[in-house]
N, C-alpha and C positions, 0 to 999 in steps of 0.2 A: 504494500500500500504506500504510496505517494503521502511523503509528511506535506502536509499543508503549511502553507507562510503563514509566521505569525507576524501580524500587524499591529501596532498598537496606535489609536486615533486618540488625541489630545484634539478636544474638542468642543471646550466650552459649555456651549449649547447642548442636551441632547434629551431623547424622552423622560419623561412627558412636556420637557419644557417650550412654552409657546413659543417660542422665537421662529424663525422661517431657517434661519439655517439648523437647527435643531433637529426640525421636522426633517429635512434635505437628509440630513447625516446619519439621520433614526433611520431612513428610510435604503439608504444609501448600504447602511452595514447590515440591517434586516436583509437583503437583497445576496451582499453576500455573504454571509454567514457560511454556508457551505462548500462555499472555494477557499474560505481561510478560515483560519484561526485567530478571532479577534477579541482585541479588549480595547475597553473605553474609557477614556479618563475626563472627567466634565465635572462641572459644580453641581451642587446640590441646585434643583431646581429652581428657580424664582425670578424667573425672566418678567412674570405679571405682579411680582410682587406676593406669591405666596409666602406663606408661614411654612420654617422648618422644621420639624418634630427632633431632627438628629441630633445628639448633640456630640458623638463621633467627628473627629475629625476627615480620617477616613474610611468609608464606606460602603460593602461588597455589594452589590447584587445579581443577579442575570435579567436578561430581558432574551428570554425564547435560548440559543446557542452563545450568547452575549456576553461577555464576562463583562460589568461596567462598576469601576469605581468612583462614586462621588468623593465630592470635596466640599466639606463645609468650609463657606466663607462668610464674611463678616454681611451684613443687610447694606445694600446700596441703594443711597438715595440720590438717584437719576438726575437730580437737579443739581446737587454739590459736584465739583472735581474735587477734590479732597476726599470724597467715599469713592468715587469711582475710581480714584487713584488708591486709596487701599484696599477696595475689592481686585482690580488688575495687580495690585506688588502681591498681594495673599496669593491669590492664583495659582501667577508664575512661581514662584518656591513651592509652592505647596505641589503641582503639575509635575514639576522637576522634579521632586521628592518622588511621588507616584511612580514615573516613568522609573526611574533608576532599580526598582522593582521588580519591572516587568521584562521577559525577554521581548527582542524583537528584531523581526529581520526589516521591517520597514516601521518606522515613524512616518504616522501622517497628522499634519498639522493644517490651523487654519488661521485667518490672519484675525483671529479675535481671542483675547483680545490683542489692539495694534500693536504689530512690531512683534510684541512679548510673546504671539501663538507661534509666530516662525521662529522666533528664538528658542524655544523651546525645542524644537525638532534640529536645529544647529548645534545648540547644547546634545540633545540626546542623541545623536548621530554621530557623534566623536567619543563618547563616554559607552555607548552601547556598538559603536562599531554596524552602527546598521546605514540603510538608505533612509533618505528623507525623500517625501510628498510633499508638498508644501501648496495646498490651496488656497488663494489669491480671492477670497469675498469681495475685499473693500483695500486699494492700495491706501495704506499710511506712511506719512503724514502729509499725503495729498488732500485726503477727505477732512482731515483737520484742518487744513490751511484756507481751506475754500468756505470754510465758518469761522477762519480766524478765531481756532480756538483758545488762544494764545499768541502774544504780540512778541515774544520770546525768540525771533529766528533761530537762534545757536538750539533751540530745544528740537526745532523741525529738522537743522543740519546735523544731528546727531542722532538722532528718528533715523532718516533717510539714511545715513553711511550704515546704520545696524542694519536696517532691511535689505542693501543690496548685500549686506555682506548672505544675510539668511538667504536671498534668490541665488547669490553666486556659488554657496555651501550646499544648494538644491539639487540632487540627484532629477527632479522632475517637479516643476510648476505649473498649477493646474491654474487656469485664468475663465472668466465665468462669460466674460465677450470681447469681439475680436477687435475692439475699440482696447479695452486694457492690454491686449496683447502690444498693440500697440505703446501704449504706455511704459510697460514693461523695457521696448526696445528704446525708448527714449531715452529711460534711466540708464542708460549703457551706450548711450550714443551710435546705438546701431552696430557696436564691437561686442566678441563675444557674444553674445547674449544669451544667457543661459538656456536651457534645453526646458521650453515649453511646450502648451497647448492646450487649444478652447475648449474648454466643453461645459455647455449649459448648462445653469441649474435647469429644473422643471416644478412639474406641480403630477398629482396623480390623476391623469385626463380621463380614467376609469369610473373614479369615483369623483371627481365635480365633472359634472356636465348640465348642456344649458337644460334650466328648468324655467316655465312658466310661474309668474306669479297666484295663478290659485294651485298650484301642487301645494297640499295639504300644509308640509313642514313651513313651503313659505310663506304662505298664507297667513298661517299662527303666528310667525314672527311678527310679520306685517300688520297686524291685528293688537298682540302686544303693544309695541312699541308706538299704536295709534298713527300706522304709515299707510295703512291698505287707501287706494287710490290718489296714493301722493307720488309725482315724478320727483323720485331716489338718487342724489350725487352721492356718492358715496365713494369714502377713504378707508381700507383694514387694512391695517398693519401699522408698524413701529411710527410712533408718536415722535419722534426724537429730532437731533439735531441736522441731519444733513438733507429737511427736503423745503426747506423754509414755511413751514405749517404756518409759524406764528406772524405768518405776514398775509401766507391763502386764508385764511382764516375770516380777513377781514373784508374777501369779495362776498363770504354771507350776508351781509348789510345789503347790497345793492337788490338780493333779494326778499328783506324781509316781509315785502307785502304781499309775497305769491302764497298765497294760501293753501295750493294744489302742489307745494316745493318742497323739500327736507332735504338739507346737509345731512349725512350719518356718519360720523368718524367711531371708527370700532380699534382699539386698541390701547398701548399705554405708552409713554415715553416723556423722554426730559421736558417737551413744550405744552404736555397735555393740559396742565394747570393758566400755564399762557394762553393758552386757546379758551381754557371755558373760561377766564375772566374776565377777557375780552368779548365775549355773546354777554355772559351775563349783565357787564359793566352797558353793556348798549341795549339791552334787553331786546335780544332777537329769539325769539319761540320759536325758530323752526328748523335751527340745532340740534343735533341728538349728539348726545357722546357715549357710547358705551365699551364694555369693557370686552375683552381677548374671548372669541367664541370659542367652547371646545370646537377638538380637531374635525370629529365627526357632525357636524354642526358648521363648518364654514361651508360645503356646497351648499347651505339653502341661505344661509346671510350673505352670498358674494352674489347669490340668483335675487335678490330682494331691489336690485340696485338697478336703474337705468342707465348711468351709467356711473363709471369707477374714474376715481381719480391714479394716474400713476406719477407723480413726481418725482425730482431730485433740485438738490441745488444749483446755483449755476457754479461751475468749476467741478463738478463730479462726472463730467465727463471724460468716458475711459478709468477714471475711479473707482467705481462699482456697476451693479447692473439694480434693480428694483426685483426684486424674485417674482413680487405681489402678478406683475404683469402674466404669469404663466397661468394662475391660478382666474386671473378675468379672460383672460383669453379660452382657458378651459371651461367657465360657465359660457361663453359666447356672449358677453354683453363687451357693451364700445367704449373703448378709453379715450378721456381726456388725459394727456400726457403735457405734464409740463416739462419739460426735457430738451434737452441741444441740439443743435441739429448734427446728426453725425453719430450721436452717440447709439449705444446697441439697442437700449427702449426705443427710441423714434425709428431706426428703421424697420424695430419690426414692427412699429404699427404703420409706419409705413408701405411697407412691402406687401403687409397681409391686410392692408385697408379697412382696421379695423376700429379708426378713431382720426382724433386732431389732435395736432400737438401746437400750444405752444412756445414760448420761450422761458426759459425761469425767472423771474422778477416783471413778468409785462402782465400787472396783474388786471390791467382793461381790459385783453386776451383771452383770459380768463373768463371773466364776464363774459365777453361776448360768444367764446364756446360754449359756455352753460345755454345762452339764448337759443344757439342754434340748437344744440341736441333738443333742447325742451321745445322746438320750433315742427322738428321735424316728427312724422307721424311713426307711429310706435312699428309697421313693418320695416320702415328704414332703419327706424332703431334695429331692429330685431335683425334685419341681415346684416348689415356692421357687424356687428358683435357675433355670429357664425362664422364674417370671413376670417376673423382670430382664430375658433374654434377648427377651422379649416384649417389653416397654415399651420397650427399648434399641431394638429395629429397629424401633418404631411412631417415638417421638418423636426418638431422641437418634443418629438413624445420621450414621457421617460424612461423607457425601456432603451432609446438610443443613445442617452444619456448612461444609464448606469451602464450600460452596456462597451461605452466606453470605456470608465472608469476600471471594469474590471479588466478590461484587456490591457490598459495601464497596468496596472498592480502586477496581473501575470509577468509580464514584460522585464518587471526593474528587478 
């Protein structure tokens, strides 16, 4: 019998926790569990802000063939850098510690948190003698810079020499669109440049597909939440810092006399309290903010919407990708994208003529996209939003995705 690679993913994010790359990586080592020998090293859950019962520092479990160890870390509150800078330094040592543990013939890491996910996999690849994977989410400290997360340059020049040194120490970098790839080559001036390649995140196109708004579950949502016959913009996913929320936010005013209208932001992050302060402080009712749907539960809340917001800020292009875009394009409804032109979101809404995009910061644009989707009659809505669904199960299913991935892994 054929020994199996043993893999060990440093990963942050992982079941049950909400995050999207979570979900990705849960679904990702579910997938191959039987062509390797895997373990996982991740925090204790609380990506929504749960309560942890543990009080272990570290913490064994299985998930199905899964060997996964948590990591109790300190509560992070999303609004401080000070907590988010001691939930990331805990992490990292605490990751390290983990890894030194385990055997492995590959380290696969991810760039979260920044910088310190790939450092991890640099570190452990010279102390374990293994290959490193090194998956590219979100380049750092590009996505930093581009929210001036800090006025500090020497902090971003000393960011950036660690991360190429972790792409340069990479046996294989994985990049989530062919806009980063690019980026990637930039960082290197187009010399060398280390041994990568694209490969999408996805969504499960199985299990979201497009539904009508009287299918039962969505129906009941819609009825809940006092929505049913209202035309749905809607935002799910991470609340946070790089899509400029706390400035879209305030084209809900221009419509708070449409009576027949509802904003829905579904999620949690560093601006969610900037956003409802701002509705409240102007008292606009037709607002909703709710919180992380379970998993089994986003096909019928992403089907509730007429259409989805996908954002980023401006400078995240070639930065990161929005995952959210896989998951509306798999209900079949139309995206407003506010996005660059160039970058991997716009073209494929582009390409798969499933939406309008914007610019980021041209928020009369904005406005006026809302106008027209809510202008246009609900069967144009309605083919919009299947030519995503169309182009999603031609090009971007994820079976072609993991499918990569494992032929990667075989490979190194």
């Amino acid at each position: 019998m054929i020994k199996k690679k043993k893999i060990t993913f440093v990963i942050n994010y992982f079941y049950p926790d909400f995050a999207s790359t979570g979900q990705l990586m849960t679904e990702l080592c579910l997938d191959l569990q039987h062509d390797f020998d895997i373990t996982v090293i991740a925090a204790q859950p609380g990506y929504a802000g749960e309560e942890i019962e543990s009080k272990k520092i570290f913490e064994t479990d299985y998930l199905e063939n899964i060997k996964v160890i948590r990591i109790r870390l300190p509560k992070v509150d999303k609004t401080s850098k000070f907590s988010r800078m001691k939930y990331i330094f805990s992490y990292f040592i605490l990751a390290n510690i983990a890894l030194l543990k385990e055997k492995a013939d590959i380290i696969y890491t991810i760039s979260q948190p920044p910088i310190l996910g790939g450092l991890i996999g640099t570190i452990g690849k010279f102390i374990k003698r293994a290959k490193h994977v090194y998956n590219i989410q979100d380049f750092n400290p590009e996505q930093a810079e581009a929210v001036s997360y800090t006025n500090k340059q020497f902090v971003f020049d000393v960011a950036r020499a660690i991360d190429k040194l972790n792409c340069r120490y990479a046996d294989q970098i994985v990049v989530v669109g062919h806009d980063m790839a690019e980026t990637l080559k930039k960082r290197f001036n187009n010399k060398n440049v280390p041994s990568h390649v694209v490969i999408n995140n996805w969504t499960n196109e199985k299990e979201i597909i497009p539904l009508d708004k009287d299918e039962p579950h969505v129906a009941e949502f819609l009825e809940r939440h006092n929505l049913t016959d209202k035309f749905i913009v809607m935002y799910s996913g991470n609340l946070g810092l790089y899509y400029d929320l706390e400035n879209i936010i305030k084209v809900t005013n221009e419509f708070r006399d449409y009576k027949d209208l509802a904003f829905v932001f579904i999620g949690e992050g560093a601006v969610k309290k900037q956003m409802q302060q701002y509705v409240k402080e102007n008292r606009i009712e037709n607002v909703l903010f709710l919180p992380y749907q379970p998993k089994e539960f986003i096909k019928y809340s992403l089907n509730a919407a007429d259409v989805h917001f996908v954002v980023n800020q401006k400078g995240i292009k070639g930065v990161s990708v929005p995952s959210k875009i896989y998951g509306v394009m798999a209900a079949g409804k139309p995206i407003l994208g506010v996005l660059e032109q160039g970058s991997e979101a716009q073209l494929l809404i582009d390409k798969s003529n499933c939406g309008v995009v914007v610019e980021p910061k041209d928020y009369k644009g904005i406005v006026e996209a809302i106008k027209y989707f809510y202008s246009l009659d609900q069967e144009q809505r309605k083919q919009m939003g299947l030519n995503g669904r169309a182009y999603l199960e031609k090009y971007l299913k994820r079976e072609t995705s993991i499918n990569k991935y494992r032929n990667l892994l075989k490979s190194i």
